[in-house]
C-alpha positions in Angstrom: 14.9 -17.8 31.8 16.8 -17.6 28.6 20.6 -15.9 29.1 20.6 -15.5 24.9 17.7 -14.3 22.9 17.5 -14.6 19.2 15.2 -12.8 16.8 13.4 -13.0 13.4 10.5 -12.6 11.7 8.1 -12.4 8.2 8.9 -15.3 7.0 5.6 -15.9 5.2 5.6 -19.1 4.7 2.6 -21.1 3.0 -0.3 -20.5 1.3 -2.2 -21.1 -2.2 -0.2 -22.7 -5.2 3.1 -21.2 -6.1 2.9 -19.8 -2.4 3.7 -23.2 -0.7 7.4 -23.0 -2.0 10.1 -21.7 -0.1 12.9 -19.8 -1.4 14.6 -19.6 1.9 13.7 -23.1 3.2 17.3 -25.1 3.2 18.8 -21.9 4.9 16.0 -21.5 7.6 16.7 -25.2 8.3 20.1 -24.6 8.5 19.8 -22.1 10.9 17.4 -24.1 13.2 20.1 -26.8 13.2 22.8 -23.9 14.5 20.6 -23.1 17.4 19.4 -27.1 18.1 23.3 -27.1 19.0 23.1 -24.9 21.3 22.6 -24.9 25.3 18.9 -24.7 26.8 19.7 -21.0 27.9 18.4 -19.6 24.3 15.0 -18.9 23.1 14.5 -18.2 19.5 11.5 -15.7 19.1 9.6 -15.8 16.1 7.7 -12.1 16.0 5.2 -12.3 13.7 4.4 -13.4 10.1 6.2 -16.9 10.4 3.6 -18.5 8.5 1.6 -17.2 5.3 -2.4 -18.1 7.1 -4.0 -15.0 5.1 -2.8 -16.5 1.9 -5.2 -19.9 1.9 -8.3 -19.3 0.6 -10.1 -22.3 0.3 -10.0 -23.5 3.9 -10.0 -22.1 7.3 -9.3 -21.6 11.1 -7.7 -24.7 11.8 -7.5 -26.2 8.8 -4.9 -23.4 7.7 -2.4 -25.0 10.2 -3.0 -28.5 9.2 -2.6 -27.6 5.3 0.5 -25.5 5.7 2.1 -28.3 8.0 1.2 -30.7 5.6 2.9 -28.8 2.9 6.0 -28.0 5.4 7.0 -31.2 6.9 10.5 -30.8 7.0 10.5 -27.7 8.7 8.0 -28.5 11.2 10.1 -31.6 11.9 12.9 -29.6 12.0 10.6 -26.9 14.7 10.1 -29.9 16.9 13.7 -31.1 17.0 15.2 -27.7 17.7 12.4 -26.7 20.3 13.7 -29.7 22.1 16.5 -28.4 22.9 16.0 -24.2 23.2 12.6 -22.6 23.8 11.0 -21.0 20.5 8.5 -18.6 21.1 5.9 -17.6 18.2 4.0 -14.6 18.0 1.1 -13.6 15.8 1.4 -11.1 13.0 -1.1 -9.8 10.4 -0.6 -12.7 8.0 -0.9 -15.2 10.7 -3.7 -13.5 12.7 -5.7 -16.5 13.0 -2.8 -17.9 15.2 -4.2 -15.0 18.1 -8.1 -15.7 17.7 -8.2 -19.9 18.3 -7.2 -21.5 21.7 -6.4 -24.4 19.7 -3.5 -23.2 17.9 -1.6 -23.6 21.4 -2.0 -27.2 21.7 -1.4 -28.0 18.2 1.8 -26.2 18.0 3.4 -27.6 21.3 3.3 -30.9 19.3 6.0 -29.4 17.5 7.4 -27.4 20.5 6.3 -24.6 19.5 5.4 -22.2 22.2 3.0 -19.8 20.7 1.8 -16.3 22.8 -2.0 -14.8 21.6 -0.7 -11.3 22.8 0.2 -7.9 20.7 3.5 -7.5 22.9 5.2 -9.2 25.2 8.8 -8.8 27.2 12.0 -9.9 28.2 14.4 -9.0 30.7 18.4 -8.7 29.7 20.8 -7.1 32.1 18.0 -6.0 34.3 16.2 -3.8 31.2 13.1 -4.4 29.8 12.8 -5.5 26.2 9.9 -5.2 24.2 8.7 -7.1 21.2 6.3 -6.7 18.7 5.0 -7.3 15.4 4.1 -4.1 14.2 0.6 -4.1 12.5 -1.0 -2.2 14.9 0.9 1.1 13.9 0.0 0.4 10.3 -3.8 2.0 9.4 -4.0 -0.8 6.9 -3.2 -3.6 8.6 -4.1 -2.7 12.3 -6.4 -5.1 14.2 -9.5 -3.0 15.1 -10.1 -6.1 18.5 -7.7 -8.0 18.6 -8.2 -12.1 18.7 -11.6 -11.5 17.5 -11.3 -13.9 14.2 -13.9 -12.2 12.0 -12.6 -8.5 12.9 -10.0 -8.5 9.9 -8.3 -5.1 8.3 -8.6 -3.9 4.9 -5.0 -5.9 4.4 -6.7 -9.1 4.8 -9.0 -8.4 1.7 -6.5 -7.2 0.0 -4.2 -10.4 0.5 -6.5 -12.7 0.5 -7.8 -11.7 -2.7 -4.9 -10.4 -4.8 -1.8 -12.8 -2.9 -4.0 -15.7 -2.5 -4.8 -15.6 -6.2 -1.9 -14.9 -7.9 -0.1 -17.8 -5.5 -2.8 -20.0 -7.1 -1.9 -18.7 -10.9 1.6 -18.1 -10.8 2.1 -21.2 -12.3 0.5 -20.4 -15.7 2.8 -17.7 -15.8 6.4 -17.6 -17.6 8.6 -17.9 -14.4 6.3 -18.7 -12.3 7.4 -14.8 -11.3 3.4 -13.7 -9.7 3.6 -15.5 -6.7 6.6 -12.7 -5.8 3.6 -10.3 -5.4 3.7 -10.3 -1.7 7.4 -9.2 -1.6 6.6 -5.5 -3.3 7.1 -3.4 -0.8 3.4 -1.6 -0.8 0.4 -1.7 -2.2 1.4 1.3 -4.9 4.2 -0.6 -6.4 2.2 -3.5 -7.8 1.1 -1.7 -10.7 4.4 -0.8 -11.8 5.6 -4.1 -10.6 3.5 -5.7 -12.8 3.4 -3.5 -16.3 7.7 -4.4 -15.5 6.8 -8.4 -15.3 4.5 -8.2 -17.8 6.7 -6.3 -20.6 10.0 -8.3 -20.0 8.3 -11.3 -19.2 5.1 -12.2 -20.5 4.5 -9.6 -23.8 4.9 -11.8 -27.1 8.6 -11.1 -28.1 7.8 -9.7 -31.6 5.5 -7.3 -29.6 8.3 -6.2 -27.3 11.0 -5.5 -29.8 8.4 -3.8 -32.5 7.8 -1.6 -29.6 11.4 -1.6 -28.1 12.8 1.4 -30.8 9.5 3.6 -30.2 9.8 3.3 -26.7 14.0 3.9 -26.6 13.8 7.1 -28.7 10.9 9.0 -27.0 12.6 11.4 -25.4 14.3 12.1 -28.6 11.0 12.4 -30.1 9.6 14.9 -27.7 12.8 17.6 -28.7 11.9 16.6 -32.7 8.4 17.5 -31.8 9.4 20.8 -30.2 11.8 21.5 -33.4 9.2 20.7 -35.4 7.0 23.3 -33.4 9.9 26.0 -33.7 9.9 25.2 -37.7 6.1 26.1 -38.2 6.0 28.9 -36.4 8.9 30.1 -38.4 11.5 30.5 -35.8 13.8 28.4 -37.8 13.6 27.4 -41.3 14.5 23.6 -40.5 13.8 21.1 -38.0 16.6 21.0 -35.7 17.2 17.7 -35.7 16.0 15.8 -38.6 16.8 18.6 -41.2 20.8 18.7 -40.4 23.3 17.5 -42.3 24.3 14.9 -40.5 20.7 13.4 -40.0 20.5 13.6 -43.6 23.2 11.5 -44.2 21.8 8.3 -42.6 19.9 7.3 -45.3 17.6 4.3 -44.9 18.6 4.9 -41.1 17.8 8.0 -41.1 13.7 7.6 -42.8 13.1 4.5 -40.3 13.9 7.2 -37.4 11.6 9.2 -39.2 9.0 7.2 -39.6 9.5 6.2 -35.9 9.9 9.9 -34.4 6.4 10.6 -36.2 4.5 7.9 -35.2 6.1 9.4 -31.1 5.1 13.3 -32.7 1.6 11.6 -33.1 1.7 10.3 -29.6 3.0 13.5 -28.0 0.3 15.7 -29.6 -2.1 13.3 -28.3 -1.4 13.0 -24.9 -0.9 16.9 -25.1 -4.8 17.1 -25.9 -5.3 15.0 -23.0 -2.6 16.4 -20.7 -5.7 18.7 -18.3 -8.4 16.1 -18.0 -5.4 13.4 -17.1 -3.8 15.9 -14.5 -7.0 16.2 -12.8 -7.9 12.1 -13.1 -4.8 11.2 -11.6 -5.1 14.0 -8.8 -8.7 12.6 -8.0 -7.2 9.3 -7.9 -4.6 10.1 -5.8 -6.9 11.6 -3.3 -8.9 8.3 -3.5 -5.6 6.5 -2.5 -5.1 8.5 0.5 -8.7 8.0 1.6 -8.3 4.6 1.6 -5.0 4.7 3.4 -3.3 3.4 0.1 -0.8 6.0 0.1 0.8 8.9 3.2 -0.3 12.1 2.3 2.3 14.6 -0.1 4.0 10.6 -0.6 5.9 10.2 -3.9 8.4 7.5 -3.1 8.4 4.4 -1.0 11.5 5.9 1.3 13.2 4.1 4.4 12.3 7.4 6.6 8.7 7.7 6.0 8.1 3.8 6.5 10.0 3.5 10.3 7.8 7.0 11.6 4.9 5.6 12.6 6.6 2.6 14.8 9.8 5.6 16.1 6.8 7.4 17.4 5.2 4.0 18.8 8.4 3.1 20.7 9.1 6.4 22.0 5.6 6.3 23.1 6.4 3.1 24.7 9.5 4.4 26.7 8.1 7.6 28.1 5.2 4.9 29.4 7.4 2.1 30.5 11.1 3.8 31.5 12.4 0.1 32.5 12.2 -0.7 28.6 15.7 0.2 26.2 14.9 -1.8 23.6 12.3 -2.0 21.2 11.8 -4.7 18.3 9.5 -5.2 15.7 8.9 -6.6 12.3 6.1 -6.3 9.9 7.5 -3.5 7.1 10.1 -6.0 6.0 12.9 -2.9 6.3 15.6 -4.2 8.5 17.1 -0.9 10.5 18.4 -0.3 13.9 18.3 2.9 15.7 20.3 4.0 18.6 18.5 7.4 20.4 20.2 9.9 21.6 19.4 8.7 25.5 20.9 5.4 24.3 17.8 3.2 23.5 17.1 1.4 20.6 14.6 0.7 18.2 15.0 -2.5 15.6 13.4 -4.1 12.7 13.9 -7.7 12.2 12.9 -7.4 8.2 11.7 -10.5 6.2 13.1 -13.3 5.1 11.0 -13.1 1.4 13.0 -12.1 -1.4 13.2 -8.5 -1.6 13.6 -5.7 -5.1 15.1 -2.7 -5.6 13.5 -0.9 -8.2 15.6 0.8 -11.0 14.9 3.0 -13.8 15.8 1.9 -17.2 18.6 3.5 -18.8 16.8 5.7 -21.7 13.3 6.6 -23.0 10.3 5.2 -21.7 10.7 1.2 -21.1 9.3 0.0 -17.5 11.6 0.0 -14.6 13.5 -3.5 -13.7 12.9 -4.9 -10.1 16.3 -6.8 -9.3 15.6 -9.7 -6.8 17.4 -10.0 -3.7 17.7 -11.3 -0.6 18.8 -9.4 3.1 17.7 -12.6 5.3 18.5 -11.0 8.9 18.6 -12.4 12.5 19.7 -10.4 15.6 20.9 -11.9 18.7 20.4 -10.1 22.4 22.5 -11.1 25.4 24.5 -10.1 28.6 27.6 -8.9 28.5 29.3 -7.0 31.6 26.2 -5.6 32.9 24.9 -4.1 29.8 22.2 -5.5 26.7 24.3 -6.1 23.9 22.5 -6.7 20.4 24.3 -8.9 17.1 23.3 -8.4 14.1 23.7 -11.2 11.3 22.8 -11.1 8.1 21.9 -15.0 6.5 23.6 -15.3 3.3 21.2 -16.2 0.0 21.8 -15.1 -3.6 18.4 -14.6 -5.6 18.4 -17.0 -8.8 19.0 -14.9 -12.2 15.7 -14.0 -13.3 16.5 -10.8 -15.7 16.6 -11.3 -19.5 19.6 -9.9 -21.3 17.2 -6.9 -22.0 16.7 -6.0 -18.4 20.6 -6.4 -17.7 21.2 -4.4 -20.7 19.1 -1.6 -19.7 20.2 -0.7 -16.3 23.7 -1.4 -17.4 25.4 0.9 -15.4 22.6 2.2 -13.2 23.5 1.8 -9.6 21.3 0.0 -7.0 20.0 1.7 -3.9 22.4 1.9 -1.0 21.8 -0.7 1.9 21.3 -0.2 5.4 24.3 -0.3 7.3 22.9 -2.1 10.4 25.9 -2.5 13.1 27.2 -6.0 13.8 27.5 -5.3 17.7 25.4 -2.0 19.2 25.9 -2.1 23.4 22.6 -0.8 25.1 23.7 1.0 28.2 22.0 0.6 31.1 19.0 3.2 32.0 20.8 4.5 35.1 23.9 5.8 33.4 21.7 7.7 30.3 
């Protein structure tokens, strides 16, 4: 039995086209080299989603392994090395499903000593407590395996990677920046769209067609208050426009009849999407309600938040602790959120997050331009040992820096705009033992 336990998952690694590239792969190799120096007392636990299996299309049980291992030599080379000198454990997540449903999986991984466990949880034992370890899926209506190991009983995910991940690995090369294959690191299904329209207009729109549009796009908000001075002028509440019809407006000149022409062709648009304003209203809220049908987005939802995404898999592990009291620790991966939570009765619930590049999403400066998605990268591993009796639980962050993908554009338009806050995840959190709660 292991004395040190290590912990990380979602890598994702593999799949169709772009997909076979690794952004992380010289650190993950790195890291495996740390641990080969260690003693035979740790066990590296790999809790779901190492490998990408969802994302190959063309070929499949077996063959998914054989593909991806001949597209990863170096780190399965590396796997067999390390596992020679710790234990590494693998578990199956949602991406890597197939992994749970063949028998022969097991016997092709120990060639690279790999130990790999078909099971939806399984435990370990620090400081006489109980930890349990997970991937996750199961508490996710999208993702959850309706019978478990049973190869051709996939969820709604599957389709959903397989047909939109798997594709746009294939295509991302075609691209400028090779940027689709990032689509599997939006973090849900109803970001992609905006994900996308963000790519496409920085990225892929013909320049001349971007910068025609860039002023009409800048100055709508301006436009909607010369629209509504306009409206004030014809019904006589005032005998100018606001805006345009001031003195200082007036004495732009050419300036001034190019903002004009621009602020009428955004009066046009305005009164048009006025017209349209009821019927839209009650085609999104339809389509909205389609969403939540299909489980594509939590009901009264507006914004991917850190809260709403850990509730389900709080409510799982509290479930788990009121059914198995010997268990203080809970771990899982799967919604690529690194957290850790210590209850009040002094257990603890933590995600292990991804190892995929990660965006925040923020909101351009003015008008109505497409929000930028800045890459990043929050690589994390935690660490569970003994020490004087009680659990105690590391926390390390690896460190990467994402390449520079904005344009000067998308740097000049959320000059100033701050990022979302990070999770402050402790670097040391003691578990006391059960008996003294």
């Amino acid at each position: 039995m292991a004395t040190d336990y290590f912990f990380i998952s979602d890598l994702h690694i593999g799949g169709d086209g772009a997909l076979q590239n690794c952004d992380f792969l010289d650190e993950l190799l790195s890291f495996l080299q740390d641990l080969e120096n260690r003693d035979q007392d740790t066990e590296l636990i790999i809790n779901g989603d190492a490998f990408g299996l969802w994302e190959f299309t063309d070929v499949e049980g077996m063959e998914k392994l054989e593909t991806l291992i001949s597209q990863q030599q170096e780190l399965f080379e590396q796997f067999k090395t390390t596992g020679s000198q710790i234990t590494i454990t693998l578990m199956a997540g949602n991406h890597d499903y197939e992994l749970a449903c063949y028998p022969e999986f097991i016997d092709r991984l120990k060639d690279f000593n790999i130990h790999l466990v078909p099971e939806l949880a399984i435990t370990r034992v620090v400081a006489e407590q109980n930890i349990w370890i997970e991937h996750g899926m199961q508490h996710d209506p999208n993702n959850r395996m309706p019978d478990f190991g049973n190869p051709y009983a996939q969820p709604f995910g599957y389709h959903i990677t397989s047909r939109i991940v798997g594709t746009a690995g294939r295509v991302s090369d075609f691209g400028k920046d090779n940027w689709l294959k990032d689509i599997q690191s939006v973090a849900s299904l109803k970001d992609i769209p905006s994900w996308m329209a963000s790519n496409y207009f920085y990225k892929e729109m013909a320049s001349f067609i971007r910068y025609l549009l860039l002023p009409f796009l800048l100055l709508f908000s301006l436009s909607v208050l010369v629209f509504a001075a306009g409206l004030l002028e014809n019904a006589g509440v005032v005998n100018f426009n606001l805006i345009t019809g001031n003195r200082f407006f007036l004495s732009l000149g050419t300036l001034g009849e190019l903002l004009t022409f621009i602020f009428t062709v955004n009066g046009i648009v305005v009164s048009f999407l006025l017209l349209m304003a009821v019927p839209l209203y009650f085609i999104i809220r339809d389509f909205r309600r389609t969403l939540r049908q299909y489980n594509l987005m939590e009901p009264d939802a507006t914004n991917n938040q850190m809260g709403e995404d850990k509730a389900p898999y709080v409510r799982a592990a509290k479930k788990v602790f009121m059914e198995h009291p010997e268990v203080s620790i809970f771990i899982f991966g799967h919604t690529h959120r690194t957290f850790l939570d210590k209850l009040p009765n002094g257990k603890v619930i933590f995600n292990t997050g991804t190892w995929l590049k990660l965006f925040d999403r923020i909101p351009v400066l003015l008008g109505y331009l497409p929000a930028v998605y800045y890459p990043k990268f929050c690589m994390s591993c935690f660490k569970i040992t003994e020490e004087k009796g009680k659990p105690v639980i590391y926390y390390q962050e690896i460190s990467k820096t994402a390449k520079k993908e904005l344009s000067w554009l998308q740097r000049l338009l959320t000059f100033a705009r701050s990022r979302p806050k990070k999770e402050i995840i402790p670097k040391r959190t003691v578990v006391e033992p059960s008996e003294n709660l």
